[in-house]
N, C-alpha and C positions, 0 to 999 in steps of 0.2 A: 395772673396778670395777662393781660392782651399785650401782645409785642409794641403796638405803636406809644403804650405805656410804658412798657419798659424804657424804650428807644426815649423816652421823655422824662424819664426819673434818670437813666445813666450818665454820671459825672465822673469826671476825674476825680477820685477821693485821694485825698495826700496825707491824711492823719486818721492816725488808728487808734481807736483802744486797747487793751490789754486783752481783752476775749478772745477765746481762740475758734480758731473755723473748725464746726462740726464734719468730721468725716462725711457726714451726709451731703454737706454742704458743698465739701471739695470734688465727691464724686460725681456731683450732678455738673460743677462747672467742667468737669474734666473729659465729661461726654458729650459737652457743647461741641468742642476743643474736636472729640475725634468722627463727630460726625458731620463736620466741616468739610465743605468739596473740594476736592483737589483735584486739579486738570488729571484728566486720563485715569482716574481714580486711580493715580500712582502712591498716594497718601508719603510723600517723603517727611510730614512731621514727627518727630517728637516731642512729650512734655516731662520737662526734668521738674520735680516738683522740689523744691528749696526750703526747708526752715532750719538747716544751720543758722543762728542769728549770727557766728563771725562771717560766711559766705555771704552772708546779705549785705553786712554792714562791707565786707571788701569790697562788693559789687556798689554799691551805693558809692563809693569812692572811688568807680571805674571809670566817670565820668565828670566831663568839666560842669557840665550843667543836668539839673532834671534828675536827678536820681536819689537826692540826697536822704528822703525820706523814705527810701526803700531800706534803711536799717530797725525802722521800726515797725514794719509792714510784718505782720503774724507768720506768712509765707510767700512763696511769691513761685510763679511757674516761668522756665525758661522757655521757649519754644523754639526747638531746635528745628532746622531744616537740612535732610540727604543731599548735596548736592551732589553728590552721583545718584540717584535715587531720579529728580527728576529736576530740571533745567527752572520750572516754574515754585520753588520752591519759595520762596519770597512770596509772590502773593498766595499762597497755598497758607504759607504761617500768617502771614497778613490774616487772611478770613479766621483763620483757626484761633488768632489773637481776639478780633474782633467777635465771634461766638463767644466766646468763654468770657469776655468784658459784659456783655448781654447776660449771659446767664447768671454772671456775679451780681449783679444789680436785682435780675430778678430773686435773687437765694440770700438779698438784702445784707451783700458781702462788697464792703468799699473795693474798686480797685481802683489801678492805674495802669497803661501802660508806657512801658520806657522804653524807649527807641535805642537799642545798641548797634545796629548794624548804620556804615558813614556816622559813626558819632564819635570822637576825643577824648583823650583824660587829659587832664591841665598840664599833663608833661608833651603832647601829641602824640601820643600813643593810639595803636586803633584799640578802643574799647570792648569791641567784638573780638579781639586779639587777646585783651588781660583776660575777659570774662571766659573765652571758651579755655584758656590757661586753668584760671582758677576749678570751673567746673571739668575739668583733667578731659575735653573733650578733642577728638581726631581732628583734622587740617580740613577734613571736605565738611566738616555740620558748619552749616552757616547760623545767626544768631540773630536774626527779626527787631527779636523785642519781646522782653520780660514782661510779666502781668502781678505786679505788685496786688498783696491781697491784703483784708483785714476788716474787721466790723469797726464802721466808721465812728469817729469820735465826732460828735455834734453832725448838723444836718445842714447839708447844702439843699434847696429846693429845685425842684424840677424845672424842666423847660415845659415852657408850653408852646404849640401851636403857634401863638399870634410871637413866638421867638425865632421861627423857620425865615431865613431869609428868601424870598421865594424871586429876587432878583438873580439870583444863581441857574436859573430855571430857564433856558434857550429851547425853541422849536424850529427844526429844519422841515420845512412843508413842501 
């Protein structure tokens, strides 16, 4: 697939089937993920790869909204960030989120991603706070946002082109 393709087939997929993701399938998204730029090519991310389905289904309940359907998601990747490692870690997992949603679409693998970091549980708890609990992780890895995975149950259709809002589009001359 041509990337502008991809970039036009990738949806938020929120329901999965029962199929599981081929090995092949996960290594190819997971090298999206580590050949993602990171300022000063300091590389502070991490990918915790997740298919406990209790870890999924707890994390799925780590939040007030948006995550609910990550208990039936096949796997799901956390993306950790150093933050002793490097100050820019946030957009560092940002991109490395953003690759690996790309590559999932093109390896014709539903994802999602779920925004944990400033996000709530219905108790006001910080959610980046149960999650890095649950995944038994240290005080400095910071939490982005999880990339829910799974082969999608039925089909959403692509965007196309004439979908691009091209009012968003400002020139300084």
């Amino acid at each position: 697939m041509y990337l502008l393709e991809v970039m036009l087939k990738r949806r938020s997929v929120r329901k999965y089937s029962d199929e599981e993701i081929s090995n092949e399938k996960m290594n190819k998204i997971l090298q999206a993920g580590l050949l993602a730029p990171t300022s000063r090519n300091l590389k502070p991310c991490h990918f915790l790869i997740i298919e406990n389905k209790e870890v999924l289904k707890k994390i799925s309940e780590s939040k007030a909204h948006g995550a609910a359907f990550l208990k039936d998601a096949n796997k799901a990747i956390a993306v950790i960030g150093n933050t002793m490692v490097a100050d820019t870690w946030i957009e560092d997992s940002s991109i490395a989120l953003a690759f690996m949603h790309l590559m999932a679409t093109e390896q014709e693998v539903g994802s999602c991603w779920i925004q944990i970091r400033l996000r709530e549980s219905n108790d006001g708890e910080s959610t980046e706070e149960l999650v890095r609990d649950l995944l038994g992780l240290d005080d400095y890895f910071g939490i982005v946002g999880i990339l829910a995975l799974g082969i999608e149950d039925g089909h959403i259709p692509a965007y196309t082109l004439d979908d691009i809002d091209k009012e968003k589009i400002h020139y300084l001359r």
